[in-house]
VEXDREN-2710 file (C-alpha; in Angstrom, 1 decimal):
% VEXDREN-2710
k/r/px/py/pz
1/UNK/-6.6/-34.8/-15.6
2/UNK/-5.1/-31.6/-13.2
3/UNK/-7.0/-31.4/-10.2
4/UNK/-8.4/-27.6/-10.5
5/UNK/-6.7/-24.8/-8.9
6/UNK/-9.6/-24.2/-6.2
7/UNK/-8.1/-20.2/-5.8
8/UNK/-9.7/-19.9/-9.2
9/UNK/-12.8/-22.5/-9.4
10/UNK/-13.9/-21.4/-6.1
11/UNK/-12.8/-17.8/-5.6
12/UNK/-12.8/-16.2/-1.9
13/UNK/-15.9/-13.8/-2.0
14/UNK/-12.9/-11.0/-1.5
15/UNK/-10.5/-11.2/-4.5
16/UNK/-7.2/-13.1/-5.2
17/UNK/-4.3/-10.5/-4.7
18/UNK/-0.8/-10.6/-7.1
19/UNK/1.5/-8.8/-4.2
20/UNK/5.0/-7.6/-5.5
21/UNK/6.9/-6.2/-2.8
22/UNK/10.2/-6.8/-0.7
23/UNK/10.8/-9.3/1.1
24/UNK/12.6/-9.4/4.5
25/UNK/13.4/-13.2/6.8
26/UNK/13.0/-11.5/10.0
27/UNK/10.4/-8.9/10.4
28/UNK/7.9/-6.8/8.9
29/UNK/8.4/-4.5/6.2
30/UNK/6.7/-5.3/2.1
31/UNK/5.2/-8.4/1.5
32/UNK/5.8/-9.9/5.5
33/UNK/3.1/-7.4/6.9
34/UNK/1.2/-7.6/3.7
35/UNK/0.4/-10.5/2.6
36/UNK/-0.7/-12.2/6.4
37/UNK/-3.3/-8.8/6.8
38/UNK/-4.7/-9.6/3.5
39/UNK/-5.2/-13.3/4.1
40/UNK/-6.7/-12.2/7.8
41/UNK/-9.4/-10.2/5.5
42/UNK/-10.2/-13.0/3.7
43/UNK/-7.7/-13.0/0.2
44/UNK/-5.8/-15.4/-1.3
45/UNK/-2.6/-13.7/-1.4
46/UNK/0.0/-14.7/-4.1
47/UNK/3.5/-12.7/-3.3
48/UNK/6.5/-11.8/-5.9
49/UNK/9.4/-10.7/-3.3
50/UNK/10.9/-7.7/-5.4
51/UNK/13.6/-8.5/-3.1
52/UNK/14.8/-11.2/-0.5
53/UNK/16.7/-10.1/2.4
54/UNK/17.6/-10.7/5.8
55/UNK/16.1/-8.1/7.0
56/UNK/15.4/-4.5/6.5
57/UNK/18.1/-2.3/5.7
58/UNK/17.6/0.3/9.1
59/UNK/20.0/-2.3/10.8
60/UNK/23.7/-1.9/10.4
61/UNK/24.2/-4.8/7.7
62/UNK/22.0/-6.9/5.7
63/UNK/22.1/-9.5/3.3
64/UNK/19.8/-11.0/0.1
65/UNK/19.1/-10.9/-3.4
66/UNK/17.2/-8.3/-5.7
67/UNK/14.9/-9.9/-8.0
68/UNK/15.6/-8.2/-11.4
69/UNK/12.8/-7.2/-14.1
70/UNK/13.8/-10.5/-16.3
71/UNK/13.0/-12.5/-13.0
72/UNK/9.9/-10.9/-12.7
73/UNK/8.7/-11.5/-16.1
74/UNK/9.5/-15.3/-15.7
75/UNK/7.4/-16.1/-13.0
76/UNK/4.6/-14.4/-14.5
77/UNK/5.5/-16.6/-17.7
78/UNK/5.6/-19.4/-15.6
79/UNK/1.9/-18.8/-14.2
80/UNK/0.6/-17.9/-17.7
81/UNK/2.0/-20.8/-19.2
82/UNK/0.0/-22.3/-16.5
83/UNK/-3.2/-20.0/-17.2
84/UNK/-2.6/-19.0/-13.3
85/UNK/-2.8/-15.3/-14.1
86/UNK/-6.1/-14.8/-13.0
87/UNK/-6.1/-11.6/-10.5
88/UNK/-8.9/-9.6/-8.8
89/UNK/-6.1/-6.9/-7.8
90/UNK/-2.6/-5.9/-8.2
91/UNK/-0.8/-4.3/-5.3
92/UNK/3.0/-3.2/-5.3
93/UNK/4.7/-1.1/-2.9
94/UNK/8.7/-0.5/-3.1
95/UNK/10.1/-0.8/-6.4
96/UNK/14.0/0.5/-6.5
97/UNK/14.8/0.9/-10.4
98/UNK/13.0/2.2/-13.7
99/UNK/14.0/-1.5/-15.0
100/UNK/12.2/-3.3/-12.6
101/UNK/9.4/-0.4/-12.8
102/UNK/8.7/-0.7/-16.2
103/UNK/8.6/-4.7/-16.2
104/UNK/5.6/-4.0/-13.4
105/UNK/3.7/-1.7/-15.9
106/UNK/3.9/-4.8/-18.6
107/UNK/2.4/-7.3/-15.7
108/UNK/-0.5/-4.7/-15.1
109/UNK/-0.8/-4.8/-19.1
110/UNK/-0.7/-8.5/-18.9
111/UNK/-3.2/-9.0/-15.8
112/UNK/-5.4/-6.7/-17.4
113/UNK/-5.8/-8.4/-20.9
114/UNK/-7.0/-11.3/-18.2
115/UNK/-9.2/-9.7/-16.2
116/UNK/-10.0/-6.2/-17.7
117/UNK/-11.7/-5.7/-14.2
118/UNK/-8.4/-5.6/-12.9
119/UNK/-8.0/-3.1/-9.4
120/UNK/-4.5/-1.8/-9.5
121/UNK/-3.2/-0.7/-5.9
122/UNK/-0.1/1.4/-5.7
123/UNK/1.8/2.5/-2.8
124/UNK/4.2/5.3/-5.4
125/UNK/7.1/4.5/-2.2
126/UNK/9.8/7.1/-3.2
127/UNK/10.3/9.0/-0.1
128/UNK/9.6/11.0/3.2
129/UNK/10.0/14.3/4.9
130/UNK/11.7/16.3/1.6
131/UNK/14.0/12.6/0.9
132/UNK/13.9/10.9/-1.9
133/UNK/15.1/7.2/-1.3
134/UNK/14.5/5.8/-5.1
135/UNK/16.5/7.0/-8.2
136/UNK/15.1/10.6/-9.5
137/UNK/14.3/8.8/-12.6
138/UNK/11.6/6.8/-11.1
139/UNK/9.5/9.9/-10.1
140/UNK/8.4/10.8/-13.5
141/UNK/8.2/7.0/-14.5
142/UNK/5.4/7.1/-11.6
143/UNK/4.2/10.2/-12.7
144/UNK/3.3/9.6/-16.6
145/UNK/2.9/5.4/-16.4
146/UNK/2.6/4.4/-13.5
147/UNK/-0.4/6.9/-12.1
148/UNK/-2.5/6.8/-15.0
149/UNK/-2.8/2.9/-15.0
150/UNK/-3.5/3.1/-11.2
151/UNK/-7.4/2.4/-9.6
152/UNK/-6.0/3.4/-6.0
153/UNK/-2.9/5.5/-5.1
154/UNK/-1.5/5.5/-1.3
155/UNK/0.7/8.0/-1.3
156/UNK/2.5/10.3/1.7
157/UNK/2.5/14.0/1.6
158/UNK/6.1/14.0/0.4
159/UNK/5.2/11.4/-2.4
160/UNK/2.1/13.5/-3.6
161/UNK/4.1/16.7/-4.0
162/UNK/6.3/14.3/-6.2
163/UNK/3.2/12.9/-8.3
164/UNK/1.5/16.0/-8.7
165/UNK/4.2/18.8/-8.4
166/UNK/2.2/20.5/-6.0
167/UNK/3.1/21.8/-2.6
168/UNK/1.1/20.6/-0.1
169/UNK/1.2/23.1/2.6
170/UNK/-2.6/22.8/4.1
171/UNK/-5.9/20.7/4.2
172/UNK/-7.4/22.4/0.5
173/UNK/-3.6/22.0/-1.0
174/UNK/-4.2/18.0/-0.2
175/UNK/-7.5/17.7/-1.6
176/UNK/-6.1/19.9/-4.7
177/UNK/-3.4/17.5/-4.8
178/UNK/-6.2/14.1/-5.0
179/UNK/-8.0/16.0/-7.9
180/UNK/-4.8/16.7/-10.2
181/UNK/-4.2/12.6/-9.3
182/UNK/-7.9/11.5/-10.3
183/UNK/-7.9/13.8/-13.1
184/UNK/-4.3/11.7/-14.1
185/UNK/-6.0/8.2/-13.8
186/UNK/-6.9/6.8/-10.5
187/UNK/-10.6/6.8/-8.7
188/UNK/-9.5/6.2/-5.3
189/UNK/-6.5/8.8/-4.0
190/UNK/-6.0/8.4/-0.2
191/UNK/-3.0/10.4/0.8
192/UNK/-1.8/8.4/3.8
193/UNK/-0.1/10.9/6.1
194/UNK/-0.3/14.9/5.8
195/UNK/1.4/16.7/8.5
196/UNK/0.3/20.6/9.0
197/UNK/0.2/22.9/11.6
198/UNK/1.8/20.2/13.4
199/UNK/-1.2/17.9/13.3
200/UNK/-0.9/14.7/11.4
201/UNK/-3.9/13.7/8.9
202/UNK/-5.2/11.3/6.4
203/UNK/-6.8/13.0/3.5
204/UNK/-9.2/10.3/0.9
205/UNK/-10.7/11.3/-2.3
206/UNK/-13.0/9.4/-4.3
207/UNK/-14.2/10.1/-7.8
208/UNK/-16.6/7.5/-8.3
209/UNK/-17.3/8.9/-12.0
210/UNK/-14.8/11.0/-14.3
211/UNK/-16.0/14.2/-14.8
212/UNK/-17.6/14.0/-11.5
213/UNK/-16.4/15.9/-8.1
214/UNK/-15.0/13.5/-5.6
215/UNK/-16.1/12.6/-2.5
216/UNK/-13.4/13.3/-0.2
217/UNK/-13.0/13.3/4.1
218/UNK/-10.3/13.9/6.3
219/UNK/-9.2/11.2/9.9
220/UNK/-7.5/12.5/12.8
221/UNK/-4.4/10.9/13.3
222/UNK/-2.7/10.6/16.8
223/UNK/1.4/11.8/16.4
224/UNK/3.0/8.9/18.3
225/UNK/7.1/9.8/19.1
226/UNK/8.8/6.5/17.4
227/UNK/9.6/5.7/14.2
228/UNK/8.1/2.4/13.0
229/UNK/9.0/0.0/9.6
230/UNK/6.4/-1.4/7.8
231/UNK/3.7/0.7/8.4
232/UNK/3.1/2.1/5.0
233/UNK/2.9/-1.3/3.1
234/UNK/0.5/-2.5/5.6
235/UNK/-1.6/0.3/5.4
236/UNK/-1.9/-0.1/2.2
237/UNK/-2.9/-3.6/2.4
238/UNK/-5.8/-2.7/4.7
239/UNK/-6.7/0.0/2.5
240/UNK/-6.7/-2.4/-0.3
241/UNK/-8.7/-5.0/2.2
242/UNK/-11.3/-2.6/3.6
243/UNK/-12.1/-1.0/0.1
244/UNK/-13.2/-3.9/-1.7
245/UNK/-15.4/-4.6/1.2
246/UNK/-16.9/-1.1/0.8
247/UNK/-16.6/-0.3/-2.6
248/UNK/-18.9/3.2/-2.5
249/UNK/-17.8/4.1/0.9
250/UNK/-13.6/5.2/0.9
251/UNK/-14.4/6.7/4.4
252/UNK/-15.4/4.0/5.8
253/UNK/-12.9/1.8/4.8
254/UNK/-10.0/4.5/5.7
255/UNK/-11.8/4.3/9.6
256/UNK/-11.1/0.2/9.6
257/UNK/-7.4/0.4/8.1
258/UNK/-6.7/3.9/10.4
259/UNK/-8.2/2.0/13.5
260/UNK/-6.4/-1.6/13.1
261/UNK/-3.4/0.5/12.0
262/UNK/-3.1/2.5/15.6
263/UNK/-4.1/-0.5/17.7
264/UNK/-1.2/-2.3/16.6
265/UNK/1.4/0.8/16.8
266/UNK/0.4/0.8/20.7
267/UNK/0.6/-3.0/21.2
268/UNK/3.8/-2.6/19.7
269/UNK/5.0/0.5/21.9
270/UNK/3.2/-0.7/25.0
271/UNK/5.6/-3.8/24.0
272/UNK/8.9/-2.2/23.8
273/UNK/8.2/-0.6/26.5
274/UNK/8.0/-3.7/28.3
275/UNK/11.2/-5.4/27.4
276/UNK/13.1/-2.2/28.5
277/UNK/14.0/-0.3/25.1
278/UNK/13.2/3.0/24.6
279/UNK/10.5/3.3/21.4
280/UNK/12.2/6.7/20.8
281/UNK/16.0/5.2/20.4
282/UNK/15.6/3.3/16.8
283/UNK/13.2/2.1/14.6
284/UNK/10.5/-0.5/15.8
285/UNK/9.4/-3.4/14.1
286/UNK/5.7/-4.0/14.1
287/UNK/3.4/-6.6/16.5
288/UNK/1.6/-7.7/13.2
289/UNK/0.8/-11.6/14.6
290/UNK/-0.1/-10.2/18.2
291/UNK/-2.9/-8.0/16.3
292/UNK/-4.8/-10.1/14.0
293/UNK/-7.6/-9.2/16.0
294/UNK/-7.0/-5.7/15.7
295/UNK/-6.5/-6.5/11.9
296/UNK/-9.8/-9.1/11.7
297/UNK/-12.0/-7.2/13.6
298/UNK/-11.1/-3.5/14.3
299/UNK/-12.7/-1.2/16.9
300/UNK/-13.6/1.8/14.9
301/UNK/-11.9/4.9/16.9
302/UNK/-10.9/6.7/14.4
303/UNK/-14.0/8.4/12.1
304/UNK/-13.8/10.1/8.7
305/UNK/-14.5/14.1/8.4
306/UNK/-16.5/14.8/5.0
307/UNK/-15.7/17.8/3.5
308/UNK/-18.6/19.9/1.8
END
């Protein structure tokens, strides 16, 4: 007789999280400043690495392997075959072709035929500042599959013109843009990082019943002058994290992942700073095990505006 898989007999009170992301050796980008976050919070964690690489492409060479859509669909075979494909939540972040896209939207198919409970988490990464860094073809792939299937979108400003073919040019243009995505699937929209009038904000919605108007709030974010990797995937992570602690209260959930978020970015600058390199000459890689605290137990300076 198997021993049982105690993940399953004895679930964490939190959830059991199916992560398919990239995958770097050295550093923090994808799954690396995922996966650790979401097991600080209290998750079993079980990772697909879309892609194993050295480490992430900002330096001048790298090396690895790209896991392909075939790959994908025999691990999750392999752990269905082994009735292992028992999820509280999905989350993917990067995904760099349709093929690869597509297999994804089968697994959340396939997840959700086992737990039709399923939350679905999707970071839609597909660009920044006007750039598109995925194939065009992947935009509308997001935009009529991907979205609707979704319980929680994290995307950037750029990202949520993309979804929603919307420009997003001040505060009532963002929370236009979270309506046109909850009236497309998803009850939790939280657009990450909305830069106007040359202040930076995070703008959540949540639509806690179709039909219904959504509760949505703005955070204050501090503009710090560096370029960091890895900080989408991990706010996204905490987002995930912090919302299914507070199911009915997005807000408050968007304070604790905005909150841990900055602590680390200033460990991490004060930290460069104090080896000598300038945080304004590349890009940083993040001071994710220095700020499990940060991460564990957050000091909330960051509070959530409700709009009327």
């Amino acid at each position: 007789m198997a021993p049982p898989i105690l993940s399953l007999a004895l679930p964490s009170e939190t959830g059991r999280v199916l992560s398919i992301q990239s995958h770097t050796v050295q550093g923090y980008v994808g799954n690396k400043s995922a996966v650790f976050p979401l097991q600080l919070l209290g998750y079993d964690v079980d990772p697909i690495n879309s892609v194993q690489f050295s480490n992430h492409t900002g330096y001048p060479t790298f090396k690895g392997q790209v896991l392909n859509g075939q790959q994908l669909c025999d691990l999750i075979e392999g752990l269905e075959a082994n009735d292992l494909l028992y999820y509280t939540h999905l989350l993917t972040g990067y995904i760099g072709s349709v093929s690869f896209l597509s297999t994804v939207l089968e697994v959340v198919n396939k997840l959700r035929s086992v737990n039709p409970k399923l939350i679905y988490v999707c970071d839609p990464v597909m660009g920044d500042e006007g750039k598109l860094y995925v194939p065009p073809e992947l935009v509308s792939v997001y935009r009529e599959k991907v979205v609707p299937v979704a319980s929680m979108l994290t995307p950037n400003q750029f990202e949520a013109e993309q979804l929603t073919g919307f420009r997003i040019e001040s505060e009532k243009d963002g929370r236009k843009a979270c309506n046109i995505l909850h009236a497309a699937g998803p009850s939790k929209v939280v657009i990450t990082s909305i830069s106007i009038d040359g202040n930076l904000l995070l703008i959540g919605s949540h639509q806690k019943e179709k039909g219904q108007l959504p509760e949505q709030f703005k955070i204050k974010i501090p503009k710090i002058p560096a370029y960091f990797t890895g900080t989408g995937d991990l706010m996204t992570a905490l987002l995930l994290g912090w919302s299914n602690k507070y199911p009915d209260n997005l807000g408050k959930a968007a304070e604790l992942a905005v909150s841990s978020l900055q602590a680390l970015l200033q460990r991490t600058l004060k930290d460069y700073k104090e080896a000598g390199h300038d945080p304004k000459s590349s890009s940083l890689e993040i001071r994710l095990i220095q700020s499990q605290d940060d991460i564990r137990n957050p000091e909330v300076n960051f509070k959530a505006e409700r709009y009327d």
